[in-house]
LOLUMTOR-608823 format. One record per atom (N, C-alpha, C): x, y negated, z negated. Coordinates in steps of 0.05 Angstrom, whole numbers, padded with zeros to 5 digits, always signed. Each point is the difference from the previous one (the first is absolute). Layout:
N
XYZ/...
***
This chain:
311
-00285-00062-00411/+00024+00015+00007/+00001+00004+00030/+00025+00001+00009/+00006-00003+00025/-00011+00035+00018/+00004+00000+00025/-00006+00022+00007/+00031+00027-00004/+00018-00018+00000/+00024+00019-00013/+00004+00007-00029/-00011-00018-00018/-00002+00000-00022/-00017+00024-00011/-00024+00002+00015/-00021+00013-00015/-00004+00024+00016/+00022+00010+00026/+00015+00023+00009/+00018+00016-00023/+00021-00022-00010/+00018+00012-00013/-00016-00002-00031/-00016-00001-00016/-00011+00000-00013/-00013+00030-00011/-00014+00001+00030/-00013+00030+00004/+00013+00028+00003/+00031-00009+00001/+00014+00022-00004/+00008+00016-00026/+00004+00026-00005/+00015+00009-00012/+00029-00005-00015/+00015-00012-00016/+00034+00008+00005/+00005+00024+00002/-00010+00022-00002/+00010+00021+00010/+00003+00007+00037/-00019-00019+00016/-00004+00004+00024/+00022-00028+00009/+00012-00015-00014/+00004-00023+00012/+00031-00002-00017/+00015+00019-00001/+00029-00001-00010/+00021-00021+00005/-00001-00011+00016/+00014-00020+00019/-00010-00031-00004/-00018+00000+00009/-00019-00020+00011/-00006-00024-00021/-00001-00023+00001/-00004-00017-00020/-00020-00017+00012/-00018+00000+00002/-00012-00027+00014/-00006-00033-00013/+00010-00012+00005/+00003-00031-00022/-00012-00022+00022/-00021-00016-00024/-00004-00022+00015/+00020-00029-00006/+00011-00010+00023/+00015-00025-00016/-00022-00028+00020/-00013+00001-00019/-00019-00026+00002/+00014-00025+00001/-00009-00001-00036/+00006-00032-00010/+00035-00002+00004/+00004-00033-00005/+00037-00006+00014/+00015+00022-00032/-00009-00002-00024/+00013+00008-00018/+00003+00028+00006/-00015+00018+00018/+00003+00023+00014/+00017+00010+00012/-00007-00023+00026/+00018+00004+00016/+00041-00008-00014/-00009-00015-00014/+00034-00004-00015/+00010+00030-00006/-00019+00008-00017/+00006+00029-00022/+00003+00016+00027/-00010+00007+00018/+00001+00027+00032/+00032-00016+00007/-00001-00019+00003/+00028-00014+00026/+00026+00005-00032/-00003-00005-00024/+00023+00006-00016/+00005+00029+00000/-00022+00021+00002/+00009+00025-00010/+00016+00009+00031/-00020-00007+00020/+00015+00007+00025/+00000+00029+00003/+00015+00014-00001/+00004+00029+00011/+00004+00016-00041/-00004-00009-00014/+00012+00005-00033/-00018+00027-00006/-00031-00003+00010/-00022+00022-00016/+00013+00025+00006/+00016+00006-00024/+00013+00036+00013/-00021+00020+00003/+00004+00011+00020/-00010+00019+00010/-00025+00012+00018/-00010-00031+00008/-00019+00000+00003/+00003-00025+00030/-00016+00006+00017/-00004-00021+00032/-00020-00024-00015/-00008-00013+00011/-00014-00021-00007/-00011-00013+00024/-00033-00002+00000/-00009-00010+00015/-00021-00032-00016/+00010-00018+00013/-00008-00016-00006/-00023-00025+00015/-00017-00014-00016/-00016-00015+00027/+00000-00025-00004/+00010-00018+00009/+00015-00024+00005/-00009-00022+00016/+00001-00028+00005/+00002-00023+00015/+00024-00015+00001/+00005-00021+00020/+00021-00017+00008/-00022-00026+00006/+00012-00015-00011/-00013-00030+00023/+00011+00002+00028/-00011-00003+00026/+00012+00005+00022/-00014-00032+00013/+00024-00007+00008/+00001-00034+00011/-00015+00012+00033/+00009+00020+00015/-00012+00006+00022/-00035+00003-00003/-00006+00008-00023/-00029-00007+00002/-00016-00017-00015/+00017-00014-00018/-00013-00021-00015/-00011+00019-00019/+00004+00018-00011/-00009+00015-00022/+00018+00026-00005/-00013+00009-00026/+00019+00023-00008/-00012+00028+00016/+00030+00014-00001/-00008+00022+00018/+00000+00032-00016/-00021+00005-00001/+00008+00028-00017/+00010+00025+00004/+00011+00016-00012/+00015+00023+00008/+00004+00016-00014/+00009+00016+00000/+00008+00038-00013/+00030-00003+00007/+00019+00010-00024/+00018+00000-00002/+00005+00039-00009/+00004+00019+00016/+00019+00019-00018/+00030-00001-00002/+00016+00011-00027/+00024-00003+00001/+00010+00035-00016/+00018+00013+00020/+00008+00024-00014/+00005-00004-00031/-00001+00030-00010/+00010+00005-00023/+00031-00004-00009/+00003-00021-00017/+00027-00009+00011/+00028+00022-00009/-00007+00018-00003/+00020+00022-00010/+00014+00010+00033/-00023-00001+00023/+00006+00013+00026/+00011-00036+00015/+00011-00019-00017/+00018-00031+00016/+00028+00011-00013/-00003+00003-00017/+00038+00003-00014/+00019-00022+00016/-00015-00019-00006/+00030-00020+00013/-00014-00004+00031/-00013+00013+00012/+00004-00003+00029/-00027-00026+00002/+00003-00014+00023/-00021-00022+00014/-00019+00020+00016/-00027-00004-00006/-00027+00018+00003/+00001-00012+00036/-00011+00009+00009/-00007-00012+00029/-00030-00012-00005/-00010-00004+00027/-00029-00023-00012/-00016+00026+00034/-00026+00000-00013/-00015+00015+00025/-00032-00023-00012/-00005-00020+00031/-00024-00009-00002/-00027+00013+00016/-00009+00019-00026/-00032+00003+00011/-00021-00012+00001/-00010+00002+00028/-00030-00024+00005/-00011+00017+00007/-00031-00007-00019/-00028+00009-00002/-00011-00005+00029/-00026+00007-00001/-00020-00003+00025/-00019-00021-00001/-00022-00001+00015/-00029-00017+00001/+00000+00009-00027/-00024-00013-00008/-00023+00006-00027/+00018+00008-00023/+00025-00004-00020/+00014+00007+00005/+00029-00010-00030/+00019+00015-00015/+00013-00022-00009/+00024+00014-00009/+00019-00018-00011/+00025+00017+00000/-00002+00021-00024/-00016-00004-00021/-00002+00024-00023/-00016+00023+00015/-00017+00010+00018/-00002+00020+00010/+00018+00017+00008/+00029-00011+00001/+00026+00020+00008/-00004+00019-00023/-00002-00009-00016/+00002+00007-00033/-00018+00024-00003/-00033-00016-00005/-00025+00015-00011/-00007+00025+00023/+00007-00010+00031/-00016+00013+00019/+00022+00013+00013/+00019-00004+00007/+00022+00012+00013/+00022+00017-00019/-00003-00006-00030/+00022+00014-00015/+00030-00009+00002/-00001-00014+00011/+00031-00011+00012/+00019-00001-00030/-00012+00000-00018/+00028-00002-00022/-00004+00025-00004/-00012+00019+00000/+00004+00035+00005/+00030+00003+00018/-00012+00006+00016/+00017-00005+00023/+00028-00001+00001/+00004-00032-00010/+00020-00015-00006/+00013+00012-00017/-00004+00004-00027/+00014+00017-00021/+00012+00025+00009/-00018+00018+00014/+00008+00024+00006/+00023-00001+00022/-00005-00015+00019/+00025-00001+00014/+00024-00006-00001/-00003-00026-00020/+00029-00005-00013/+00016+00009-00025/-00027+00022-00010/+00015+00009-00023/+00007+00038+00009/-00011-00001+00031/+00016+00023+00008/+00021-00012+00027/+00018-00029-00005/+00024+00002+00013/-00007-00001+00032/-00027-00003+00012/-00006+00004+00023/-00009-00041+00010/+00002-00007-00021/-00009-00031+00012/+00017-00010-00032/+00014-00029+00022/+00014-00008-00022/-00011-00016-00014/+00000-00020-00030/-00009-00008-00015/-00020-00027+00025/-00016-00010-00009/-00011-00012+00018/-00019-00022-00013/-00003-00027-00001/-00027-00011-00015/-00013-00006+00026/-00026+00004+00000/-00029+00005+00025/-00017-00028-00010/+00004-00014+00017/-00022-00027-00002/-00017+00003+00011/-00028+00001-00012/-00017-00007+00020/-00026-00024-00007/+00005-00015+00018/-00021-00019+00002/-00026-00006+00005/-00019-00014-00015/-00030-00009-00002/-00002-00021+00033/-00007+00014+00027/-00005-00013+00025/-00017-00017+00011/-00025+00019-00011/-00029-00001+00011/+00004+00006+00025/-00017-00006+00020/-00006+00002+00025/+00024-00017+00016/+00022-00002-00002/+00013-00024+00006/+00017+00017+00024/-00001+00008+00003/+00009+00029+00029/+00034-00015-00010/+00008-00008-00014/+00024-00007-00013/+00014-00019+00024/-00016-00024+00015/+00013-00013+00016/-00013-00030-00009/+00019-00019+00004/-00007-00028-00011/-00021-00011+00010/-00017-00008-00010/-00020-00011+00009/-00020-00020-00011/+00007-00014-00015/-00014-00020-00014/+00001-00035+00019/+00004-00003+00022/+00001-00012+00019/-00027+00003+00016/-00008+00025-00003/-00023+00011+00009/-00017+00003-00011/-00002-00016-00020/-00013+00012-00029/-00012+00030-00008/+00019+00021+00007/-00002+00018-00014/+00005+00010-00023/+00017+00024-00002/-00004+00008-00035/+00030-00012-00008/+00006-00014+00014/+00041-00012-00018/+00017+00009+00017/+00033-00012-00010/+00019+00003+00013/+00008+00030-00019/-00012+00019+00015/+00005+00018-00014/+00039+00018+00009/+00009-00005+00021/+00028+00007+00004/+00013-00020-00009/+00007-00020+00000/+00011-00015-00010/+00001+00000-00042/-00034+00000-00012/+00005+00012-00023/+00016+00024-00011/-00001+00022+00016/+00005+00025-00002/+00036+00005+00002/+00010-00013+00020/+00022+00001+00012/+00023-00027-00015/-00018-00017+00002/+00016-00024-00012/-00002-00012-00026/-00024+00014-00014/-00002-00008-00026/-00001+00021-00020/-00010+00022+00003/+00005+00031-00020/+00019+00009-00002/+00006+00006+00026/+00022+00018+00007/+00030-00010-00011/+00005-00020-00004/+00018-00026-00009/+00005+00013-00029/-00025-00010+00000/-00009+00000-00036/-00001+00024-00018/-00009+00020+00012/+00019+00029+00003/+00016+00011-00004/+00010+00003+00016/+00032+00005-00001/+00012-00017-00022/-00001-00033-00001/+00018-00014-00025/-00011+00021-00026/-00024+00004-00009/-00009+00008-00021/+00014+00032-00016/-00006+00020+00033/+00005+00022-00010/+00025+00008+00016/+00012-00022-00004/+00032+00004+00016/+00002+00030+00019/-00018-00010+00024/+00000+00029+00016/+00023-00016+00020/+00013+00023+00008/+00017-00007+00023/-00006-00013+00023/+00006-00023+00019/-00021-00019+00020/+00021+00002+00023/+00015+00015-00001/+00005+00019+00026/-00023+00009+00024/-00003-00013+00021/-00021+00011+00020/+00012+00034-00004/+00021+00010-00003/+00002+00039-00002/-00011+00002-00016/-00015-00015-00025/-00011+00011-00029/-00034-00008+00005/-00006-00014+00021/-00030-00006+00008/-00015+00021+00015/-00025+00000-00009/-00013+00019+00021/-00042-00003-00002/-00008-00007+00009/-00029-00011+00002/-00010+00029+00019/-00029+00007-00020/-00026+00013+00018/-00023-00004-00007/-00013+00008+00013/-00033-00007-00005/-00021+00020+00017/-00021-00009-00018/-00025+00013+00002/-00020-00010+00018/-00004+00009+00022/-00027-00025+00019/+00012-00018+00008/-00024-00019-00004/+00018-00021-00002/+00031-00007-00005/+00007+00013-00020/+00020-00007-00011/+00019+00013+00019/-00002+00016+00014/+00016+00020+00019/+00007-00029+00024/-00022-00012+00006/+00003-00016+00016/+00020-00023-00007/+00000-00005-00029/+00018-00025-00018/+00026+00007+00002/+00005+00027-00007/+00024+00009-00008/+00014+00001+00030/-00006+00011+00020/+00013-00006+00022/+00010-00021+00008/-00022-00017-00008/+00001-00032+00006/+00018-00008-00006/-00002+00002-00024/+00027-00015-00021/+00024+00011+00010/-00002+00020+00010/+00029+00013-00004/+00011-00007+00036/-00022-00011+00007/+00021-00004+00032/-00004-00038+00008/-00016-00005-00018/+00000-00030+00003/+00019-00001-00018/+00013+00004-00028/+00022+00000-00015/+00018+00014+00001/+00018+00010+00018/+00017+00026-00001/+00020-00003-00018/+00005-00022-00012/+00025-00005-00013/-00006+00013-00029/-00026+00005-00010/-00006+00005-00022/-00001+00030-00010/-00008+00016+00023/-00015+00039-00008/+00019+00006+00025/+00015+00022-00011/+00011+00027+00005/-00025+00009+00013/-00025+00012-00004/-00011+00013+00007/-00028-00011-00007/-00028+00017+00014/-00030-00011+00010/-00015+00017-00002/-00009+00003-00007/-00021+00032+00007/-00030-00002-00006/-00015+00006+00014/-00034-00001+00009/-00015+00019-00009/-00013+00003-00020/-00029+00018-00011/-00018-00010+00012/-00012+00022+00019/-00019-00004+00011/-00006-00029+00009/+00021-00013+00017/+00002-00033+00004/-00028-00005+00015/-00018-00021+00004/-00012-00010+00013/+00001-00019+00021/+00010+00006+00019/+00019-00021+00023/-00025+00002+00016/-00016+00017+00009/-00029-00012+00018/+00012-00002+00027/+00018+00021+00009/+00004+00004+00022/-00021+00009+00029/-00008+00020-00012/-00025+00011+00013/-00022-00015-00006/-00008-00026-00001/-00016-00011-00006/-00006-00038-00003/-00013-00014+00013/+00006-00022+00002/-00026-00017-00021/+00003-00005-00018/-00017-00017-00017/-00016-00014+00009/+00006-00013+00023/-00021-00017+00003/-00025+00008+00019/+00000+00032-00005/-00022+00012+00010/-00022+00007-00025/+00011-00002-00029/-00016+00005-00022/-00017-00025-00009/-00015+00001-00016/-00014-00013-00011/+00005-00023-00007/-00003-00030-00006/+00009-00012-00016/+00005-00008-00023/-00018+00013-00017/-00001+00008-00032/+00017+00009+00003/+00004+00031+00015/+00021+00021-00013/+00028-00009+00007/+00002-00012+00018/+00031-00015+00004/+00004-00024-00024/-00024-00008-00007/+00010-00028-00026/+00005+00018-00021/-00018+00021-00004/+00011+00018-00021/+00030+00004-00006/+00010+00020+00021/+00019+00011+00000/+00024-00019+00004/-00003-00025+00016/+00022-00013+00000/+00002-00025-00022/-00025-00013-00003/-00009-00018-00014/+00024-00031+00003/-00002+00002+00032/+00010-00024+00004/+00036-00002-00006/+00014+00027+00003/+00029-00004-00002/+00007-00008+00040/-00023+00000+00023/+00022-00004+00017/-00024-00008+00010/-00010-00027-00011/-00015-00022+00004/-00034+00008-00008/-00016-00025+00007/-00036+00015-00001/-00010-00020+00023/+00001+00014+00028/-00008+00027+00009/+00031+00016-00001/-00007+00024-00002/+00033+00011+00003/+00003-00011+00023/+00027+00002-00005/+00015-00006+00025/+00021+00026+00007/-00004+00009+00033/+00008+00023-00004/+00030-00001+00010/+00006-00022+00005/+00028-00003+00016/+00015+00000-00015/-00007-00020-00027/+00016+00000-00027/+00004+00023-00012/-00027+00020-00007/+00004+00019-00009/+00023+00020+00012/+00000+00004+00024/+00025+00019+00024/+00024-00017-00008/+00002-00026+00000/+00032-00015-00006/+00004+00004-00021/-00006+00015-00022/+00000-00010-00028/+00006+00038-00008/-00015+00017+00011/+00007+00023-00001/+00029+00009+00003/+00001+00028-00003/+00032+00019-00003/+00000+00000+00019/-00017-00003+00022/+00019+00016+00035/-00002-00036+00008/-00013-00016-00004/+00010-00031+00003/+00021-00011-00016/+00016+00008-00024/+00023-00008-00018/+00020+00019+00014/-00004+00032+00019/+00018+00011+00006/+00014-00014+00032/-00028-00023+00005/+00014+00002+00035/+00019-00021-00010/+00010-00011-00023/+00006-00023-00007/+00025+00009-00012/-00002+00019-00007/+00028+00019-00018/+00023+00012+00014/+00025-00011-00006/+00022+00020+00014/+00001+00018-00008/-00001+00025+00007/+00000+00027-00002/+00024+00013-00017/+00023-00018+00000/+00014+00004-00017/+00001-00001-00024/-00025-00027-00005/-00001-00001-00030/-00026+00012-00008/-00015+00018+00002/-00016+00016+00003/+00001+00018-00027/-00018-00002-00015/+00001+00022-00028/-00011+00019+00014/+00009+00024-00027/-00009+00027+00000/-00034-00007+00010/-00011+00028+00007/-00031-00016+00003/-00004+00037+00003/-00032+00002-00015/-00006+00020-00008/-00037+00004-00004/-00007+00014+00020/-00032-00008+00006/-00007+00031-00013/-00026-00003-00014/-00017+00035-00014/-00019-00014-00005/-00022+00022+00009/-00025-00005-00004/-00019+00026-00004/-00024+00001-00006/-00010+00021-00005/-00019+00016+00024/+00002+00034+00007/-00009+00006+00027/-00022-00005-00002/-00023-00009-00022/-00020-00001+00000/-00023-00033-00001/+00033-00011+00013/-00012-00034-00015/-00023-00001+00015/-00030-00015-00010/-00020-00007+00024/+00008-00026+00019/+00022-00024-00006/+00009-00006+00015/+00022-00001+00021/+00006+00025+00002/+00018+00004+00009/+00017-00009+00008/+00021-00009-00023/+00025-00015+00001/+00022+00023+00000/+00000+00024-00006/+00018+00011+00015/+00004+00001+00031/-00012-00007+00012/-00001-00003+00021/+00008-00026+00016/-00013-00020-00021/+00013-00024+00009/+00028+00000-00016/+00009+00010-00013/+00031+00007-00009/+00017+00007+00015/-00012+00014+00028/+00024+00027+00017/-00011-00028+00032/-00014-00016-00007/-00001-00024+00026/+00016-00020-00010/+00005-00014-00028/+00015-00018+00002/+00025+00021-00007/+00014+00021-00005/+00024+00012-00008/+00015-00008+00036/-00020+00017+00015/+00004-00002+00022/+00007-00023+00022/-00018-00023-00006/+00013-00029+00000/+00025-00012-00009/+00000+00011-00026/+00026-00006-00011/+00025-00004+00014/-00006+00035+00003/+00024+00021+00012/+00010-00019+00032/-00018-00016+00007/-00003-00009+00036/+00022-00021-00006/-00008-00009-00031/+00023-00026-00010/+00025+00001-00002/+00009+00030-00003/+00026+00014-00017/-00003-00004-00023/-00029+00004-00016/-00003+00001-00027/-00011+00027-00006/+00028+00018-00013/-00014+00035-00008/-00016-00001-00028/-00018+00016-00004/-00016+00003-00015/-00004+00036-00016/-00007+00005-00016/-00003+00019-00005/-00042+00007-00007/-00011+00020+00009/-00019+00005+00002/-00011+00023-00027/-00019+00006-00015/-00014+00014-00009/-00016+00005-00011/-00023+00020-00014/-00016+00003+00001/-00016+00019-00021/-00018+00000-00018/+00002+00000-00021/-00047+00022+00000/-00003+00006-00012/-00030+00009+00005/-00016-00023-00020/-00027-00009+00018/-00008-00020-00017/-00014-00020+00018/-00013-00016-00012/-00017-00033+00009/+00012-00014-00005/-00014-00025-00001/+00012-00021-00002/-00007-00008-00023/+00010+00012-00029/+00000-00004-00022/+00013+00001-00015/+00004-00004-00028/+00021+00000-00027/+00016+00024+00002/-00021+00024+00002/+00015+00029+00001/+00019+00002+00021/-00005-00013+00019/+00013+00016+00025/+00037-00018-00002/-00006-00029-00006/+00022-00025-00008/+00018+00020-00039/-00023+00004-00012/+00024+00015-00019/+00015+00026+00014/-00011+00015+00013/+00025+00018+00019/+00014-00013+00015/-00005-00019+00012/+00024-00012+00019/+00019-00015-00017/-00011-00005-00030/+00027-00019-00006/+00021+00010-00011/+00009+00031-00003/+00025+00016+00000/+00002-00003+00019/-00006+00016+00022/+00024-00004+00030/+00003-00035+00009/-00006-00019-00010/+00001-00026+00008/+00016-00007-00015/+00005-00004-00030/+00024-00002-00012/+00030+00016+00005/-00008+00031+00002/+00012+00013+00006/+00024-00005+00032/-00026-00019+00013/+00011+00000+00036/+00025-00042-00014/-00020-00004-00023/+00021-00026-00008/+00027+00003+00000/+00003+00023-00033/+00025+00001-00012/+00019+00009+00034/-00008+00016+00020/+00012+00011+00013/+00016-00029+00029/-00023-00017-00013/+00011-00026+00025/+00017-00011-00025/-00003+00004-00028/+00020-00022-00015/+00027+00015+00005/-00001+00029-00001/+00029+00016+00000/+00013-00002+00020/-00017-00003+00031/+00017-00012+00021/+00015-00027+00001/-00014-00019-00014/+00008-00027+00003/+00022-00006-00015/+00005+00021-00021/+00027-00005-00022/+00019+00011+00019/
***
């Protein structure tokens, strides 16, 4: 049993009113999840899924939630893509972050509109193409050009860039920016948990284990640090007209030991030099699960508020 499986297993139905958790494995699965679609009354549905993805020569796995379809009545759900961190995968939104908590509660108190939350199996792939380099895959190009596609056709979410909105965790803080200013055509809005941008800090003063660790060859082996800066959010921003610029939304915890709130209020501040505004905040906590499940109400919360501008 999967690690979401044998989460939702361990629950109560009295503690878990909402919540369905389903595995759609085998293809006869996945048929029976893609026919019912939004049908299970009364209930959200989180599901854990693959695609074949031509960008990496293999299938790509992922977490699918979809509201309780009583809170769609007719309407097109918007799409919000969350990315995981290092060490790391997209069902921890789930087990470790609570994110279909969350999710339920906000849309079934009228405060976030119906919404299905993708999130994707990365690895270490700092979510930039790299199998040229032989690192871990063309992981933006899978993500952007082959899920996200596939997505939306499935759970007929609206593919309106006003109905898009990407964040992330760590790493993933770093992706989500990425994506959203190397792609502006796609996300309304961006937002950074505790992002890992390594401002205050230049890698190639660490170790070389601990840099193969952590990067494992997404921006070459030896890193390469020029790639890594071109390939980053304040290197996709010198490249961005400011006009097409998403919402963008940095929180981190006062207690992170790496202090990425800090490197949050240096690249906000870079930004800002671009004519790219940002919004800042800040949450009690490390750089852990606990501190990322409090940030992801005001982070959704800071979403629906860039989707209500864009309509």
């Amino acid at each position: 049993m999967s690690r979401l499986g044998a989460i939702s297993a361990g629950r109560s139905a009295a503690s878990r009113p909402r919540v369905r958790s389903g595995l759609a494995r085998s293809c006869g699965a996945c048929v029976l999840a893609l026919a019912l679609g939004f049908a299970a009354v009364g209930r959200a549905e989180v599901q854990e899924r693959s695609i074949a993805s031509p960008a990496l020569g293999r299938d790509l796995p992922h977490v699918v939630y979809t509201p309780p379809p009583e809170t769609v009545r007719g309407r097109t759900p918007a799409l919000v893509l969350l990315l995981h961190g290092t060490v790391s995968r997209g069902g921890d939104w789930i087990t470790m972050a609570k994110a279909a908590e969350t999710l339920d509660r906000l849309i079934a108190a009228g405060r976030l509109r119906p919404v299905v939350a993708l999130m994707p199996d990365a690895g270490n792939s700092w979510y930039v193409d790299s199998a040229a380099l032989g690192g871990p895959g063309d992981y933006q190009r899978a993500i952007l050009d082959d899920l996200l596609p596939a997505i939306e056709k499935q759970w007929r979410t609206d593919p309106r860039r006003e109905a898009r909105a990407v964040a992330g965790i760590s790493m993933g803080g770093f992706g989500a920016l990425r994506f959203a200013f190397a792609r502006p055509e796609l996300f309304v809005a961006a937002a950074s948990m505790s992002g890992a941008f390594w401002t205050r800090s230049d890698q190639r003063t660490r170790p070389p284990e601990i840099v193969a660790r952590i990067f494992q060859g997404a921006f070459g082996t030896p890193f390469d640090r020029d790639r890594f800066v071109a390939l980053s959010p304040l290197g996709e921003a010198a490249r961005l007209d400011p006009a097409r610029a998403p919402a963008v939304m940095f929180i981190a915890g006062r207690e992170d030991r790496f202090r990425t709130l800090e490197e949050s209020r240096d690249l906000a501040a870079r930004f800002a030099e671009r004519g790219i505004a940002s919004d800042i905040a800040e949450v009690p906590g490390d750089h852990d699960w606990g501190t990322w499940e409090r940030s992801l109400e005001p982070v959704l919360l800071f979403i629906e508020r860039a989707f209500a501008a864009a309509r």
